[in-house]
C-alpha positions in Angstrom: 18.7 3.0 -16.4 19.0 1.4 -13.3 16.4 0.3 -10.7 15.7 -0.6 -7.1 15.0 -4.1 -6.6 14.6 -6.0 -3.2 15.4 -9.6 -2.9 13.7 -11.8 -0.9 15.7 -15.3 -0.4 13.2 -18.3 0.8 14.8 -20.8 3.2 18.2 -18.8 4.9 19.6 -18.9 8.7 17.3 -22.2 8.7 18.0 -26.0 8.6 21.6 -25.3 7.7 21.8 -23.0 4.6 24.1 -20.2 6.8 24.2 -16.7 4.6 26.1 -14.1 6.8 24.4 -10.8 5.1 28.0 -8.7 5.4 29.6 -11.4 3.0 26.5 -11.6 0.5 26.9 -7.5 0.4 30.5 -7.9 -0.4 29.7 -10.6 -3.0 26.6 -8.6 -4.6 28.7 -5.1 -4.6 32.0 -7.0 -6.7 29.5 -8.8 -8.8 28.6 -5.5 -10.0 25.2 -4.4 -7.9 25.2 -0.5 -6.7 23.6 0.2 -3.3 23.6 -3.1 -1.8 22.0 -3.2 2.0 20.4 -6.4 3.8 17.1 -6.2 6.5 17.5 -8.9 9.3 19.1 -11.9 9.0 16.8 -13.9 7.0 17.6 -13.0 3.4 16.2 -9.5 2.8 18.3 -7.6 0.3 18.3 -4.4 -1.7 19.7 -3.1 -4.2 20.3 -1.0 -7.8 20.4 -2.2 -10.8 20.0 -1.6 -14.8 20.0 -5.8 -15.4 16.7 -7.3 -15.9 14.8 -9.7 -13.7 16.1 -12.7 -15.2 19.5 -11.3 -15.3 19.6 -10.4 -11.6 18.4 -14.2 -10.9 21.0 -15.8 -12.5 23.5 -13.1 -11.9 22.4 -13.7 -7.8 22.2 -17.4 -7.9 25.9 -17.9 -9.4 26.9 -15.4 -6.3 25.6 -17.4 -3.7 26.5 -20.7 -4.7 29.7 -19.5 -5.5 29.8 -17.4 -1.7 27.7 -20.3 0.4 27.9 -23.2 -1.5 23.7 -23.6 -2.6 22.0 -22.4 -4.9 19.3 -19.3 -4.2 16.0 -19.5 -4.0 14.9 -15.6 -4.2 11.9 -13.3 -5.3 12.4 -10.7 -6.6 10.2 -7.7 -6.7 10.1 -4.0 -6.9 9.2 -0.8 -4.9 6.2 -0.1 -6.6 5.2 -3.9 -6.3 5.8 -3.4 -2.6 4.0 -0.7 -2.6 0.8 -1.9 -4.6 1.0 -4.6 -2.2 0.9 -3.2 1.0 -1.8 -0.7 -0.5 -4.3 -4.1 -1.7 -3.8 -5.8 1.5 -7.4 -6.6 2.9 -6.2 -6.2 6.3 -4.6 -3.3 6.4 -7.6 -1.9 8.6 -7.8 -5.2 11.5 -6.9 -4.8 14.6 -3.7 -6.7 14.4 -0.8 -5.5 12.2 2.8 -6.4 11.9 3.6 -9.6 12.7 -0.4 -10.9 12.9 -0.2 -10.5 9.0 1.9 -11.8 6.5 2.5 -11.8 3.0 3.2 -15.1 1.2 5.3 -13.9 -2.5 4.9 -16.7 -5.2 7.6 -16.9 -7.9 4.8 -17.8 -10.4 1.2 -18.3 -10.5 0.1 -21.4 -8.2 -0.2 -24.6 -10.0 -3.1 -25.4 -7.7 -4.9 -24.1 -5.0 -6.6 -26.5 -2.4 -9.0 -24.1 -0.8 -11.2 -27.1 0.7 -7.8 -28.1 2.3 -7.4 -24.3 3.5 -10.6 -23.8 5.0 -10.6 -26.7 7.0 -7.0 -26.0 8.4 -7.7 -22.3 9.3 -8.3 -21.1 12.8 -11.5 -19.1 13.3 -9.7 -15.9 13.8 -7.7 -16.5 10.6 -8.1 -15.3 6.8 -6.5 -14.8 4.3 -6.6 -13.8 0.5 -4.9 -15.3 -3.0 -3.9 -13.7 -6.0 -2.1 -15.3 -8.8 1.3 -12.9 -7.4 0.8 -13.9 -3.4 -1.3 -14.4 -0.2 -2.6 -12.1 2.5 -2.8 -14.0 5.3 -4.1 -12.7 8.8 -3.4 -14.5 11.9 -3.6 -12.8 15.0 -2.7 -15.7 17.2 0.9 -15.9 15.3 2.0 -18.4 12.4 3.5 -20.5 14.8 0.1 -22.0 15.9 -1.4 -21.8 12.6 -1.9 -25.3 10.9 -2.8 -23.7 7.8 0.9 -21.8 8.0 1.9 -25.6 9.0 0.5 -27.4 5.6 0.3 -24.4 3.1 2.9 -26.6 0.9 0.5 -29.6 0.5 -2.9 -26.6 0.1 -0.5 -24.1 -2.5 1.5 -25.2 -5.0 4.1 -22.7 -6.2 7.2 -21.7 -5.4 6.9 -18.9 -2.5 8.4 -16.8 0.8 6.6 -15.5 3.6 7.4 -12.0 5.1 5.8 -10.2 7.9 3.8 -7.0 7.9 6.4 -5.3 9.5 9.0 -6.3 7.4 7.4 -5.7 4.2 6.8 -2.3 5.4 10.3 -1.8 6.1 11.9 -3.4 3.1 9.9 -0.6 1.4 10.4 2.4 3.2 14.1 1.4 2.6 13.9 0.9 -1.4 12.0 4.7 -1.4 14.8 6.0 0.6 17.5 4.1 -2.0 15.3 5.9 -5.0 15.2 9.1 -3.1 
């Protein structure tokens, strides 16, 4: 039985790893994936499937470094994951939505939190909120100021991707429409 995943690449349209979503749907679709649509340009797919996670990862990875040359660094997750995380988030209440909140995915449990390191990086409006699966992180005055954004590498160690409030939203909204 097949299933709706979304994929959620880490590190695309940046620093020269170029993945024109038209061509990865093209690639995806021949290598055997049903319903394949992309969100934005940086590395948002969805998708059916009966193939299991592990499958889809090496399955995906051999498509893009066959289409782009590198190999993928992608999350996967599913609608209901989407959906248990948008319904956890501990700021779904503030003030701020959309892009003043993010969602950091991790790929695996972190090796190692430094929340000393965390603390003293964060802006006074900020907070956030680990798991072992990801971070809530609020930050009204925008990621781009955020020095905790700015060293979350050296504070978290695991393999993760960041998406907006907004986008999460939409990436699920579009998986219920593709189970619909």
């Amino acid at each position: 039985m097949s299933k709706i995943w979304i994929g959620l690449f880490r590190g695309v349209n940046v620093g020269g790893r170029k993945m024109v979503m038209k061509n990865l749907v093209t690639a995806l679709e021949a290598a055997g994936l049903q319903d394949v649509r992309t969100y934005i340009q940086s590395g948002n797919v969805l998708f059916r499937s009966a193939l299991s996670e592990q499958e889809l990862e090496t399955l995906i990875d051999g498509v893009v470094e066959k289409t782009f040359g590198y190999h993928a660094n992608l999350h996967l997750v599913t609608l209901s994951h989407l959906e248990t995380v948008l319904k956890d988030n501990p700021y779904r209440n503030h003030k701020h939505t959309g892009k003043a909140q993010h969602v950091f995915f991790f790929k695996a449990p972190p090796s190692h939190v430094d929340r000393e390191l965390m603390d003293s990086l964060k802006a006074d409006s900020e907070a956030y909120e680990i798991t072992d699966e990801l971070m809530y992180l609020y930050a009204p005055d925008g990621i781009g100021r955020s020095k905790l954004v700015e060293k979350i590498g050296k504070a978290i160690k695991a393999d993760m991707t960041a998406r907006n409030l907004n986008t999460v939203e939409t990436l699920r909204d579009m998986a219920a429409e593709l189970s619909a």
